[in-house]
C-alpha positions, 0 to 999 in steps of 0.5 A, a space after each residue: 443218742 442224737 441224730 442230726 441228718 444232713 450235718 455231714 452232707 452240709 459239711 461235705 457241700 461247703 467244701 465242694 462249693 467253695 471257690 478261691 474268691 470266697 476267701 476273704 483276703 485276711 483269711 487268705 495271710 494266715 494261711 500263708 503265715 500258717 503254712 511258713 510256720 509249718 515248715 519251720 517246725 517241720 524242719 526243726 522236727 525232722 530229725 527228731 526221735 520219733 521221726 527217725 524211728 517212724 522213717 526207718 520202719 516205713 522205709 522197709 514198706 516204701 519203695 516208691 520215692 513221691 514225696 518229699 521228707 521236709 528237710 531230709 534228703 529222703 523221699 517216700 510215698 506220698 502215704 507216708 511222706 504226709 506221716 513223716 511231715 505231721 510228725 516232724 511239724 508237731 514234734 516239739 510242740 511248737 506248731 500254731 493253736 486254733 486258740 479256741 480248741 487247742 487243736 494245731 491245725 496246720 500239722 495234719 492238713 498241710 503234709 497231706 496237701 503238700 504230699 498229694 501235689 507231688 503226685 498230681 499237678 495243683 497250682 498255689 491257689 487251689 493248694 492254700 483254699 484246700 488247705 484253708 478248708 481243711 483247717 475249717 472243718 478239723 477246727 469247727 469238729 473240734 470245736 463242737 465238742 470242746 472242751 469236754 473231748 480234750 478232758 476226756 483224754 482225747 488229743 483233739 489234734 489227731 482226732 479232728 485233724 484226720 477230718 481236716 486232711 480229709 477235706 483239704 485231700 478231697 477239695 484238691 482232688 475234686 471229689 463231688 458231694 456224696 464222695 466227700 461225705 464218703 471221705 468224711 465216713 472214712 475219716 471218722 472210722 480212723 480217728 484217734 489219739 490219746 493224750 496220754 501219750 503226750 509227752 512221749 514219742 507216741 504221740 506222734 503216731 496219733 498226728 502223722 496218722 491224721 494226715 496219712 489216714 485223711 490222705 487216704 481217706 479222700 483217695 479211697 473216697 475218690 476210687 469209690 469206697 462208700 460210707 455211712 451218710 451221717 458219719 459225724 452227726 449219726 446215732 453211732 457216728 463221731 460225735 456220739 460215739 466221743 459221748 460228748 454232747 456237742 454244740 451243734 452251732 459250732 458245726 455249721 453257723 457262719 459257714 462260709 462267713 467266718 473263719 476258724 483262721 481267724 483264730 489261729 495263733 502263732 506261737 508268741 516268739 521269733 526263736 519257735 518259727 527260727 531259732 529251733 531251726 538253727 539249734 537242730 541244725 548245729 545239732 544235727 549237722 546232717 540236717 543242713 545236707 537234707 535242707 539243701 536238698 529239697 531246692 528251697 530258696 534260702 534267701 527268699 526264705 529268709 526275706 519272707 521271715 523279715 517279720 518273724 521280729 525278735 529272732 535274737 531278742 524274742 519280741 511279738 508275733 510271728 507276722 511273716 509276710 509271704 
């Protein structure tokens, strides 16, 4: 087995270092693009199966009332509010693709970002580099051990997700070097998923677990929970243990100078970023009640989703502009 010293820590400072104007402005448009596709899968997943079994069985341990449940009128802690959005985003499927990994980076990084900043003040700016950030690290993780940990059985998305909600928790937090690295330690301890569940309503215990459990990880980091200095590159760290012989350039070359953003596709047709939202609606009557409920300006919305073409027809790339 190999051991990288130093990769965690690299990793870890990156976060910690960047700052708003390092993104460059093209990187800056797909994360907006990314996050106005999370929430349109994410209101079309909110009343989904899973999602309702998963909220009623919370809700006899919740009693706090943080966060928003997208789409529903319900509120949780933010804990689980991060659970219920990564589910709900993912549920059908239909969430953007890092094209290289298959990874669907929005659905573990975005709930938990969005979960934290009901509890904490955060401006716009702050909340969309963490975001851009965490999506860095889930996506260079995943790519290090592609394809073989995907073929192995692992669903890449909630194994390198809960790293990606880690980091953009703990950018937004201000977490320091060494308790990044902490948080990092706490992630990988809690990384799963199967793709054997795929297909079934399990899996999305394995994507809303990769938003809550990297949520958390970055809070326990925060109150001083400690872990190993070389969690992902140590003899018995992530990458060892998914017994893949990784590509260590995947990691940390171009840190900073290119972005995993860059590759991230939106599926190619209007009706997953719209019609999906229409068709739970007429199904599910209920949902329409939850929508209005979260205050969200539905006019500007729609404004916003002028360049999702084809909402009828089906033409192109989703190429919103927010």
């Amino acid at each position: 087995m190999l051991h990288r010293p130093g990769v965690t820590q690299n990793l870890a400072r990156f976060v910690v270092a960047a700052r708003w104007d390092d993104i460059p402005e093209t990187i800056r448009h797909e994360a907006k693009r990314a996050l106005l596709n999370f929430f349109a899968v994410a209101l079309a997943g909110c009343r989904a199966d899973p999602v309702e079994i998963a909220l009623r069985s919370l809700a006899e341990f919740s009693h706090l009332r943080q966060a928003a449940v997208i789409g529903r009128s319900e509120r949780m802690d933010g804990l689980s509010a991060a659970f219920l959005n990564a589910a709900g985003a993912n549920a059908f499927d239909f969430c953007d693709t890092h094209v290289p990994t298959v990874i669907h980076p929005t659905a573990p990084v975005a709930p938990a970002l969005f979960a934290l900043s009901e509890l904490r003040p955060v401006t716009g700016a702050e909340l969309l580099l963490a975001f851009i950030l965490g999506v860095e690290l889930e996506c260079r993780i995943g790519r290090a051990i592609s394809p073989g940990h995907y073929a192995k059985g692992w669903h890449i998305t909630a194994t390198c997700g809960v790293f990606g909600a880690a980091a953009g928790t703990g950018k937004l937090v201000g977490l320091d070097d060494t308790r990044m690295v902490w948080a990092f330690a706490n992630a990988s301890t809690q990384s799963s998923g199967l793709c054997e569940c795929l297909g079934w309503p399990a899996k999305s215990i394995g994507v809303g677990n990769s938003a809550r459990n990297g949520m958390w990880s970055a809070l326990l980091a925060e109150k001083g929970l400690e872990g190993p200095p070389e969690p992902i590159a140590g003899v018995q760290g992530f990458l060892n243990a998914m017994a893949e012989p990784p590509d260590w350039s995947a990691l940390t070359d171009g840190l900073g100078e290119t972005w995993e953003l860059a590759q991230n596709a939106i599926k190619p047709n209007g009706d997953i970023c719209m019609r999906t939202i229409v068709r739970g609606v007429v199904r599910n009557p209920k949902t329409l009640s939850g929508l209005v409920s979260t205050g969200i300006d539905f006019n500007r919305a729609l404004r916003s989703l002028r360049g999702c073409r084809g909402f009828l027809g089906g033409e192109g790339i989703v190429a919103a502009s927010a």
